[in-house]
C-alpha positions in Angstrom: 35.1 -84.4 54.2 33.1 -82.5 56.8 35.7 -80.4 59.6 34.4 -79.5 62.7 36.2 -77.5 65.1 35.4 -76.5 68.8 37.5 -73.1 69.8 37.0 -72.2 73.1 38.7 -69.3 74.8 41.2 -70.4 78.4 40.1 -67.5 80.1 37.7 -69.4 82.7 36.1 -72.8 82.9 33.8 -74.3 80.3 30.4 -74.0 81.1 26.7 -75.7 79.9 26.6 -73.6 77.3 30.2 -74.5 75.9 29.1 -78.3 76.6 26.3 -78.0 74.2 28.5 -76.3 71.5 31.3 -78.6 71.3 29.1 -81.8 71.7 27.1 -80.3 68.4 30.3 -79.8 66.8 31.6 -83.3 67.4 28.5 -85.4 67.0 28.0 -83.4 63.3 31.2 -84.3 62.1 30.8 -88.2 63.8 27.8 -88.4 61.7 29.2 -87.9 58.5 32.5 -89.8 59.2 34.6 -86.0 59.7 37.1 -84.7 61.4 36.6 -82.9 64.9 39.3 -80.0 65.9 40.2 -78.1 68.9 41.4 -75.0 68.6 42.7 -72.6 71.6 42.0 -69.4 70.9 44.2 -67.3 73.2 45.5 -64.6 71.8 44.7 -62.7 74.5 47.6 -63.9 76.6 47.0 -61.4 79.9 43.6 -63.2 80.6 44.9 -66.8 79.1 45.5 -69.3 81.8 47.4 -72.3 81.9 45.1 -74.2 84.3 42.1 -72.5 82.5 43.5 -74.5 79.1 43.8 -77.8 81.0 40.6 -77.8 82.2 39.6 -78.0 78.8 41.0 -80.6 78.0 39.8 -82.3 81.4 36.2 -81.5 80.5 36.3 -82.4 76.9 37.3 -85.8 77.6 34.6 -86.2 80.3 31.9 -85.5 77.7 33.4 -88.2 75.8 35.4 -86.2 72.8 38.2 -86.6 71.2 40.7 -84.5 68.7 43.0 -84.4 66.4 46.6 -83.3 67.7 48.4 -81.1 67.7 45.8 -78.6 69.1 46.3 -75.4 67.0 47.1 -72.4 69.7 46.3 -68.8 68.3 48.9 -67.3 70.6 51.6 -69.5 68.4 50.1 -68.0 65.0 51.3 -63.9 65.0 52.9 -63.9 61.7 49.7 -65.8 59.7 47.6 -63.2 61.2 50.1 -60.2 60.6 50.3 -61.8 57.1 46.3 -61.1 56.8 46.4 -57.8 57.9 49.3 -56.5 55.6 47.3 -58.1 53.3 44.2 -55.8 53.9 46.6 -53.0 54.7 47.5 -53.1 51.0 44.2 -53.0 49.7 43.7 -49.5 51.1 40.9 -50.8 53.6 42.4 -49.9 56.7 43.3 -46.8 59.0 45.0 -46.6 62.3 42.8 -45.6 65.6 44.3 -44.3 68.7 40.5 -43.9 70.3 40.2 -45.3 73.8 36.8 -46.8 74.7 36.2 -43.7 77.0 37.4 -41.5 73.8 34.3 -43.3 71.9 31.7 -43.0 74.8 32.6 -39.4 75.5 32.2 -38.7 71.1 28.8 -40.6 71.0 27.4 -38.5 74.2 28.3 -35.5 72.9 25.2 -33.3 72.4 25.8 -33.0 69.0 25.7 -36.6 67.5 21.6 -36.6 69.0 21.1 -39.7 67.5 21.0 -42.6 69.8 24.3 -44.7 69.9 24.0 -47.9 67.8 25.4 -51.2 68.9 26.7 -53.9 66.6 28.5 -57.3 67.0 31.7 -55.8 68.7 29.2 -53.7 71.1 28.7 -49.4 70.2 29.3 -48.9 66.6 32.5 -47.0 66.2 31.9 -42.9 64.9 34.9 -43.3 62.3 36.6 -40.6 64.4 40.3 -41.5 63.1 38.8 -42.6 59.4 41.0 -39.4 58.0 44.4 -41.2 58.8 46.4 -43.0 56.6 48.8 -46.3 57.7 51.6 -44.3 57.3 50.6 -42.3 60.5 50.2 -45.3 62.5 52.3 -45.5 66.1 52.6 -48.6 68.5 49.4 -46.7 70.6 47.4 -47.3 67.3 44.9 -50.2 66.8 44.0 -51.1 63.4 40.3 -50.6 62.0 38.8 -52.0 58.6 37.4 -49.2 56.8 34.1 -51.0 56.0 32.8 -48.7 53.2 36.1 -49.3 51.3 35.8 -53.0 51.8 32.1 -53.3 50.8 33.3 -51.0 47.8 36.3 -53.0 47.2 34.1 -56.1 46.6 31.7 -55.1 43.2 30.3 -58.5 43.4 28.8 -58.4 47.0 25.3 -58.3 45.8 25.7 -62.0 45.2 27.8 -63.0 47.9 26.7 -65.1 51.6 26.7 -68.1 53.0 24.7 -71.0 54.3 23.6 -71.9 57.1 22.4 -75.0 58.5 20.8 -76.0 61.4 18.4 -73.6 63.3 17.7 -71.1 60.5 18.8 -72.6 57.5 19.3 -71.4 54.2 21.3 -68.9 51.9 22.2 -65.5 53.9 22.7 -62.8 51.6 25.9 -60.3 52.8 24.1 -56.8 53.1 26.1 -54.2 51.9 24.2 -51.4 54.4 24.2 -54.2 57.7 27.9 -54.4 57.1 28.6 -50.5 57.0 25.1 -49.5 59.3 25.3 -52.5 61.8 28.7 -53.6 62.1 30.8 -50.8 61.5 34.3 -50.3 61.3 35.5 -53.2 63.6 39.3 -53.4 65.0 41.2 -55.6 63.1 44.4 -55.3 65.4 44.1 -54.5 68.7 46.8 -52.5 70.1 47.6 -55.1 73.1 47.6 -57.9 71.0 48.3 -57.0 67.5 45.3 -59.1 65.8 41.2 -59.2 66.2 39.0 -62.1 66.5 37.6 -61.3 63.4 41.3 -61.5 61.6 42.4 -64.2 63.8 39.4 -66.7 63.2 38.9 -66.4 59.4 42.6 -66.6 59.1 42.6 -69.8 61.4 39.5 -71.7 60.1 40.8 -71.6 56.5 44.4 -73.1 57.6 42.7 -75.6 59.8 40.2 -76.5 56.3 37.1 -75.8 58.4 33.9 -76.8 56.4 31.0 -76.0 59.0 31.3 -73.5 62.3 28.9 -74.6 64.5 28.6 -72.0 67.7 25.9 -70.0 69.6 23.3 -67.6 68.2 25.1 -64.9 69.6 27.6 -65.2 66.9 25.2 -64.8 64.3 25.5 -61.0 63.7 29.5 -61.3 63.4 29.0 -63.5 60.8 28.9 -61.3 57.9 32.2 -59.4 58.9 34.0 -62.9 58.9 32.2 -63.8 55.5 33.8 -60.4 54.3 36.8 -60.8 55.1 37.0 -64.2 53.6 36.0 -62.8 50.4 38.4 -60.0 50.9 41.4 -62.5 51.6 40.1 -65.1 49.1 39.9 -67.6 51.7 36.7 -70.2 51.6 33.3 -70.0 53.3 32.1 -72.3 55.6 29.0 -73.1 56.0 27.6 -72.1 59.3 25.8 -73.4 62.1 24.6 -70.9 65.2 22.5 -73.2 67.9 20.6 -71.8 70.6 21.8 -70.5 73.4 21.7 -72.2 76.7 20.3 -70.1 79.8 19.7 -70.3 83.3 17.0 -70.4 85.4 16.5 -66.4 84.7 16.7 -66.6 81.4 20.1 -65.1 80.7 22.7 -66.8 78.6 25.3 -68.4 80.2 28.9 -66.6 80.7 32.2 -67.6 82.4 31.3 -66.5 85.6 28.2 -68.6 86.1 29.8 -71.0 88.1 27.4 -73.3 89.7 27.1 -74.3 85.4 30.5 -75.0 84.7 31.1 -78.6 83.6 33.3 -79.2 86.6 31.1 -78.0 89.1 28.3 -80.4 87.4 30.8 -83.4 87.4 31.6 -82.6 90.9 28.0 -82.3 91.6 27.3 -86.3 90.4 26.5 -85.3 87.2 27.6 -87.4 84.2 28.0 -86.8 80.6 25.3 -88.4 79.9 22.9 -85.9 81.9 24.9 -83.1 79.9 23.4 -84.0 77.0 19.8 -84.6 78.2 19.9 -81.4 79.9 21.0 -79.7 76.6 18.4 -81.8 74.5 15.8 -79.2 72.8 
């Protein structure tokens, strides 16, 4: 049975682009008789709003969707994820970080590195300044990073390993041993404010929740490969993955929490109805 989930973040109000996604996500799994989740992923508490969360729900139900209860809240999940990381601890992948984002900026201008800084799915790649540490050194100030040239090392079957996708760009997508390392980098797998990742926290959560197909924006796409490796790394199952266009404004950039005049309460309140939603998100 196909499982479909929508996981939005209460950290604003849903917006067009959010519409789009979670009416995808529920009108795939409708089709073939499935299951449609929700998911609230707020495991970053200081930004996580009640009324943000509620609205949600509000705007989900205007679209016409429905879910499965209980809804499955990240915050509520600490021990899965902890679970996941000792996990990777174990393996030897990982190493402690106390770098600051102005620590990282400040290595990558230094005259020395000359080359230009490279950005990956998590924005600039991280210059493996604490990669010397062990786990044993690690203090409350310390995030945790995956050591991605231990993992890719780790796995001596990666050469055949990927997922599909459906969709937009369908087909097999070969994992790349040297995208992972070059591209991605070695990404935080526990921040220190929150004590789990995205990455952890959504690989962790779409295999207890028996996700079979991820459907969410193009801008996901690069991140994908670091969630397909973890998987493999924590023997949990592929999904098969779905990444749809992105809607944009008027100037051609992709929609974000603060576009207001976009969110799906400002368009109800505006006369629109769920039915225009959909035409306006029609291809």
């Amino acid at each position: 049975m196909i499982v479909e989930r929508f996981a939005p973040s209460p950290t604003g109000f849903l917006h067009l682009g959010h519409g789009f996604s979670a009416i995808t996500a529920f009108d795939a799994a409708k089709a073939q008789n499935g299951r449609f989740l929700l998911r609230m992923e707020d495991i970053d508490t200081a930004r996580s709003k009640p009324e943000f969360e509620a609205a949600i729900y509000e705007d989900l139900r205007w679209l016409g969707l429905a879910w499965e209860t209980p809804v499955l809240r990240q915050s509520e999940r600490m021990e899965h994820y902890n679970a996941a990381l000792s996990q990777l601890v174990d393996m030897g992948v990982c190493y402690p970080c106390s770098c600051t984002r102005r620590d990282i900026a400040e290595s990558l201008s230094a005259p020395q590195e000359g080359a230009a800084q490279q950005f990956g799915p998590d924005g600039v790649i991280y210059p493996r300044t604490c990669c010397a540490r062990s786990m044993a050194q690690k203090t409350s100030a310390d995030a945790v990073r995956l050591d991605m040239r231990k993992a890719v090392a780790l796995l001596d079957d990666l050469d055949k390993a990927g997922y599909t996708e459906i969709g937009e760009n369908p087909g097999w997508q070969p994992l790349s041993p040297s995208y992972l390392i070059e591209r991605c980098g070695d990404i935080v797998l526990a921040r220190r404010d929150i004590g789990t990742s995205y990455h952890l926290a959504v690989v962790v959560d779409d295999a207890a929740q028996y996700i079979t197909h991820v459907t969410r924006g193009a801008d996901m796409a690069p991140a994908t490969p670091i969630h397909v490796l973890l998987q493999r790394l924590l023997s949990l199952p592929t999904p098969v993955y779905r990444h749809h266009r992105l809607i944009r404004d008027d100037s051609g950039k992709r929609l974000a929490k603060r576009h207001d005049a976009l969110a799906l309460r400002a368009l109800r309140d505006a006369g629109w109805t769920a039915q225009d939603v959909r035409t306006a998100v029609k291809p």
